[in-house]
VEXDREN-2710 file (C-alpha; in Angstrom, 1 decimal):
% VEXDREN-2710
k/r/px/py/pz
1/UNK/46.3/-48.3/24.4
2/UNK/43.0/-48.9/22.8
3/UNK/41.9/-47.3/19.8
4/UNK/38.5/-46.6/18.4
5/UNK/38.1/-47.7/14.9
6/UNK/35.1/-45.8/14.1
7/UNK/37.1/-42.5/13.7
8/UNK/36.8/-40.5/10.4
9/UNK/38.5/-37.0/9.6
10/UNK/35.4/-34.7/8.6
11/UNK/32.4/-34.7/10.1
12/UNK/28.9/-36.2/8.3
13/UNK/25.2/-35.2/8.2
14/UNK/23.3/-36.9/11.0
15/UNK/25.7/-36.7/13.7
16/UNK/25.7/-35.2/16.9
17/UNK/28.4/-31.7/16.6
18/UNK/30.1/-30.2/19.1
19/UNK/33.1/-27.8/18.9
20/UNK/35.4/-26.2/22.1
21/UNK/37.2/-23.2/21.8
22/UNK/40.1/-23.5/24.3
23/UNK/42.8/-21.3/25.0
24/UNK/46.2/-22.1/26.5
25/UNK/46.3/-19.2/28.9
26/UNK/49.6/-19.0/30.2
27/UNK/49.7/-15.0/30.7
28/UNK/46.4/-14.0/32.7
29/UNK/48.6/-12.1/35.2
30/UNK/49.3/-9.4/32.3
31/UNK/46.5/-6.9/32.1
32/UNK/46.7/-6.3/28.7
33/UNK/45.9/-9.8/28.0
34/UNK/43.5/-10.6/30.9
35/UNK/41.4/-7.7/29.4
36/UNK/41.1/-9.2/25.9
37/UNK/40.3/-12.5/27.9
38/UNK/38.0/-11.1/29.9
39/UNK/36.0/-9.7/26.8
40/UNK/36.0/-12.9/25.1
41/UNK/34.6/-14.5/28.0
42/UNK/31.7/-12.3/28.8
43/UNK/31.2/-12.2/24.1
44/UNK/30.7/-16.2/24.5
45/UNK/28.8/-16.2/27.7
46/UNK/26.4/-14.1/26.2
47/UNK/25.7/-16.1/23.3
48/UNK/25.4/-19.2/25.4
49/UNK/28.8/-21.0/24.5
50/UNK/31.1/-22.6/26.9
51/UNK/35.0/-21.7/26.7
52/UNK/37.8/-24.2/28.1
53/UNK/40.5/-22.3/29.6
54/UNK/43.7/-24.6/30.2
55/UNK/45.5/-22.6/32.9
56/UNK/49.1/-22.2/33.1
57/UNK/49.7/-20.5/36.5
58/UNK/53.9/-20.7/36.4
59/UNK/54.7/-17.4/34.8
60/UNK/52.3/-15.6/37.4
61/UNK/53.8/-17.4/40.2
62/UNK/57.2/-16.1/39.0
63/UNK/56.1/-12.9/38.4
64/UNK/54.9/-13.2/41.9
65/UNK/50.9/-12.1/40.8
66/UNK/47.9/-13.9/41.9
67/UNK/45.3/-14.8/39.0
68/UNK/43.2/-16.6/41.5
69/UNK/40.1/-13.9/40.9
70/UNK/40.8/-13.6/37.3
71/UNK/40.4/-18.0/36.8
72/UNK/37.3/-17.9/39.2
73/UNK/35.4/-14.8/37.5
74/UNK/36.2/-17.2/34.0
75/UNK/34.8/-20.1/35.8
76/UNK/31.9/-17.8/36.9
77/UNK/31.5/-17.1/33.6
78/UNK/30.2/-20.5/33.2
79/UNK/33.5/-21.5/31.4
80/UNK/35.9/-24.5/32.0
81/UNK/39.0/-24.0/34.1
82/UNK/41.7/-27.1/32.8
83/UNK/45.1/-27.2/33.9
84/UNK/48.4/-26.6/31.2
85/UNK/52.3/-27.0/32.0
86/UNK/55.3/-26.8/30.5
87/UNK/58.1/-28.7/32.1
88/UNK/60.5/-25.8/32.3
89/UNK/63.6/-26.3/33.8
90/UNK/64.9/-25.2/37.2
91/UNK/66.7/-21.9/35.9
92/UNK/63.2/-20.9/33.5
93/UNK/61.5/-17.9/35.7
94/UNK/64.7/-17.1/38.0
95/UNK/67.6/-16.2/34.9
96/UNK/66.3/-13.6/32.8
97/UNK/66.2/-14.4/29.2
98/UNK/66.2/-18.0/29.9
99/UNK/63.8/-20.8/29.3
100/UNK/64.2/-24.2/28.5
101/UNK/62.4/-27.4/29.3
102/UNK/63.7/-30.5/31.5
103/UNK/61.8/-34.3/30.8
104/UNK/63.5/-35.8/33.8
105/UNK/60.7/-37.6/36.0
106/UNK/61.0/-35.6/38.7
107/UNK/61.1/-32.0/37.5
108/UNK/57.9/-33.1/35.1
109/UNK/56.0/-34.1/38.6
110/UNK/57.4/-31.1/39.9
111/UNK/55.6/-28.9/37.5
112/UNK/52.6/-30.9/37.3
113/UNK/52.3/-30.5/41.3
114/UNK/53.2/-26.8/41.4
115/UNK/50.1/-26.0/38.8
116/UNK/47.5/-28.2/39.7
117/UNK/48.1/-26.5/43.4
118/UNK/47.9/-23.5/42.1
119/UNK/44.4/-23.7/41.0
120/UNK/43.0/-26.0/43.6
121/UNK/44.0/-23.0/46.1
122/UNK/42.2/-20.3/43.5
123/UNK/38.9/-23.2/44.5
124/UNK/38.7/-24.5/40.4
125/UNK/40.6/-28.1/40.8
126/UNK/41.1/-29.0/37.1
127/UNK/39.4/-32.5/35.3
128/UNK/41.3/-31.9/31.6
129/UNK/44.7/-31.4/30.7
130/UNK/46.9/-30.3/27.9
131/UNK/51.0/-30.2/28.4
132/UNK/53.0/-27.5/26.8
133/UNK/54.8/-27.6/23.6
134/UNK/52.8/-31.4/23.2
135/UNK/54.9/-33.1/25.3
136/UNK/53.9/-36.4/26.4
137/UNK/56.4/-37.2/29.1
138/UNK/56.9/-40.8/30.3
139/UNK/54.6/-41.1/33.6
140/UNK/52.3/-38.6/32.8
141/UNK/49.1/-40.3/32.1
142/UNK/49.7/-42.8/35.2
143/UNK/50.2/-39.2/37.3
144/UNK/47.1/-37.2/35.6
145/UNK/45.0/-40.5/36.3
146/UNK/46.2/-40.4/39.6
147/UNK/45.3/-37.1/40.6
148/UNK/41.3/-36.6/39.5
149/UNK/41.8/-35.7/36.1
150/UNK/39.1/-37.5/33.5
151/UNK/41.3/-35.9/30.1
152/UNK/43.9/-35.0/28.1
153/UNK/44.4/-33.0/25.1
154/UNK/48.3/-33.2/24.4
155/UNK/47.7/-35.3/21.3
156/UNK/46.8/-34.2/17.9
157/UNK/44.8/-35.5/14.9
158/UNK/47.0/-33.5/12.4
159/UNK/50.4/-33.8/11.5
160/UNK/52.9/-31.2/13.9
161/UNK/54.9/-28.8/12.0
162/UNK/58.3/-30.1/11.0
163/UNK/60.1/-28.4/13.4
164/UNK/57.8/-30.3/16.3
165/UNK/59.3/-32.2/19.1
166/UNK/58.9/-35.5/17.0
167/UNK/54.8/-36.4/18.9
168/UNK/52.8/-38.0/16.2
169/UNK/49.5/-37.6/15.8
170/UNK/47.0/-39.6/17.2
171/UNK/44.7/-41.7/15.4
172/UNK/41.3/-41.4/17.5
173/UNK/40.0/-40.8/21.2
174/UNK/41.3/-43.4/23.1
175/UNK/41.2/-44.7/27.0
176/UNK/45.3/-43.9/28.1
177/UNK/44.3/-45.7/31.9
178/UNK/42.3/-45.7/34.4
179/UNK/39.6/-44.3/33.1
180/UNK/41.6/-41.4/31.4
181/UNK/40.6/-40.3/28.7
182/UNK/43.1/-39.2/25.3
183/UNK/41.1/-36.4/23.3
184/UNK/42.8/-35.3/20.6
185/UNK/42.8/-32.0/19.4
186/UNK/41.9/-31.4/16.3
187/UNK/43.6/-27.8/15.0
188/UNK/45.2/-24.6/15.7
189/UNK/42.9/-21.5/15.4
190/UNK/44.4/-20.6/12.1
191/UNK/43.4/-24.3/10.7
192/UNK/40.4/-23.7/11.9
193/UNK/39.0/-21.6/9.9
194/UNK/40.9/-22.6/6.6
195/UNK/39.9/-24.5/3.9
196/UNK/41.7/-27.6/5.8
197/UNK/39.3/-30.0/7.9
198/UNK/39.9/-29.2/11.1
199/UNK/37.2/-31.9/12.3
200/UNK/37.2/-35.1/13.9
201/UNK/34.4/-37.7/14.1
202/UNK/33.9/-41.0/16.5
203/UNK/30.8/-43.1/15.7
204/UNK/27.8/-40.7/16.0
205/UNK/29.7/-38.2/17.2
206/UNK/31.8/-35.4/15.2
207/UNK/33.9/-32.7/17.3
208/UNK/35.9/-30.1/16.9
209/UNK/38.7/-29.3/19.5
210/UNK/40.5/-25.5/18.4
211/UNK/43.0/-24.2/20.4
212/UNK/45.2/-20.6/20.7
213/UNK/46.8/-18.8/23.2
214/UNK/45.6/-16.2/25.5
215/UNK/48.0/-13.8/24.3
216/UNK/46.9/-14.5/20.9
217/UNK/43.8/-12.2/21.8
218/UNK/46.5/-9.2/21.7
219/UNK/46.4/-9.9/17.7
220/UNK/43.4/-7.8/15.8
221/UNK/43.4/-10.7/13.4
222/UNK/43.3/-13.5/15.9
223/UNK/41.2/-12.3/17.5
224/UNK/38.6/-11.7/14.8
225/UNK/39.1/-14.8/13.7
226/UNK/38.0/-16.6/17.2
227/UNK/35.1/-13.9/17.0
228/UNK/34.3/-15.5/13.4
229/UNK/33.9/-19.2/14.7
230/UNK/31.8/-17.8/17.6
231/UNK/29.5/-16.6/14.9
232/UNK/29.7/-19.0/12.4
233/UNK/29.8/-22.7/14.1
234/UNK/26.4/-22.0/15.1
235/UNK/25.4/-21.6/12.2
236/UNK/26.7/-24.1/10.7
237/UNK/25.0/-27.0/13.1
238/UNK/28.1/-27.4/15.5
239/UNK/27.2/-26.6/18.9
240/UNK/29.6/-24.8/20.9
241/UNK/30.3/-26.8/24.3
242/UNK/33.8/-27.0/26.6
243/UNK/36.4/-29.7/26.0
244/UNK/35.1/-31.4/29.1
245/UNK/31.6/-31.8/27.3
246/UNK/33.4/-33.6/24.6
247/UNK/35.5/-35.7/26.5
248/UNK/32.5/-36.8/28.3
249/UNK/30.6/-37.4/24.8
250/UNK/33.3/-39.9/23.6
251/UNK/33.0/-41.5/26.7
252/UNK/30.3/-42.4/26.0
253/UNK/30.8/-43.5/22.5
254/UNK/33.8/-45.6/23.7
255/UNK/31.7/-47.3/25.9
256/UNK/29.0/-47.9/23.7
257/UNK/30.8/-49.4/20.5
258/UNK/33.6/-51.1/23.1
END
């Protein structure tokens, strides 16, 4: 893997900013939560900012629901539609009470299959990616490169809690293969808006990548919080664009310092 060297934590004056929102929405087949989605989207549309929603379609599959309407009136929305699994094993979604994950090769291409199917039949194939719980199973870049998509966000530019599945973080954007690009994120909502940088920058470019959960949106403080960086990354100079946007900006800053 290559690595960019020009990579600093904290951003700079005279640099291009951009910051994504994303959620991990793994619950849209829930009312409760698709309504506090649903508000979100239309808030940022209406102040011009572009949300990335990695999908997650398994627990709406199990739950037998179709979310296809509810990920095309978000894409509608002018926000990005990005695929997110979780390798769960075959027993997650059929025993009640029970989920756990399985890394074997097969049940991780499995998953990856079942998802990305499940949004190319809703008519929003996904470009970006981010796996659940960080994982970064053996074969999945060669498969994500395989199959159309242009990014990942599984890695991190911070330090996992201790508890983590043992990913460290990664150092900078970085080409995985094949064009694929590795864009780290760069903090958890509640980082975000702390006193901790939460920032990343690549040559000319600085970026910020935040990410929660749909469900998140259920918590009065959450979601004030995403509300606050709605409000106040404008004002502070960062521009509020999808992860896809990003992606595409160090890109171009790979390319250009090579």
């Amino acid at each position: 893997m290559r690595q960019e060297r020009r990579f600093y934590k904290t951003g700079g004056l005279g640099v291009t900013r951009l910051a994504s929102l994303t959620l991990h929405a793994e619950k849209l087949h829930r009312d409760d939560v698709w309504a506090a989605v649903e508000r979100l989207a239309q808030r940022a549309a209406g102040l011009g900012a572009r949300l990335t929603f990695f999908v997650h379609p398994f627990w709406a599959l199990a739950a037998g629901a179709d979310i296809a309407t509810r990920v095309v009136r978000l894409a509608e929305l002018g926000h990005e539609i990005g695929q997110h699994t979780h390798y769960y094993d075959a027993r997650t979604g059929r025993v009640p009470g029970h989920k756990a994950g399985d890394l074997d090769p097969g049940n991780v291409v499995r998953r990856l299959e079942e998802d990305r199917a499940a949004l190319e039949r809703a008519g929003v194939p996904p470009r970006g990616f981010v796996s659940g719980a960080w994982a970064f199973p053996e074969g999945l870049a060669e498969w994500l490169a395989g199959h159309g998509f242009t990014y990942d966000c599984s890695l991190r530019t911070y330090a996992p809690p201790s508890n983590a599945s043992g990913m460290t973080p990664a150092a900078a954007p970085h080409f995985l293969r094949d064009g694929l690009l590795e864009v780290p994120t760069t903090a958890p909502l509640r980082r975000a808006i702390g006193l901790l940088p939460g920032s990343a920058r690549l040559g000319d470019l600085a970026y910020r990548l935040v990410y929660c959960h749909d469900d998140d949106l259920l918590d009065l403080r959450k979601r004030a919080a995403l509300g606050y960086l709605l409000a106040i990354l404008p004002f502070r100079g960062w521009r509020l664009v999808s992860a896809g946007e990003i992606a595409q900006c160090c890109r171009e800053e790979l390319m250009r310092h090579g």
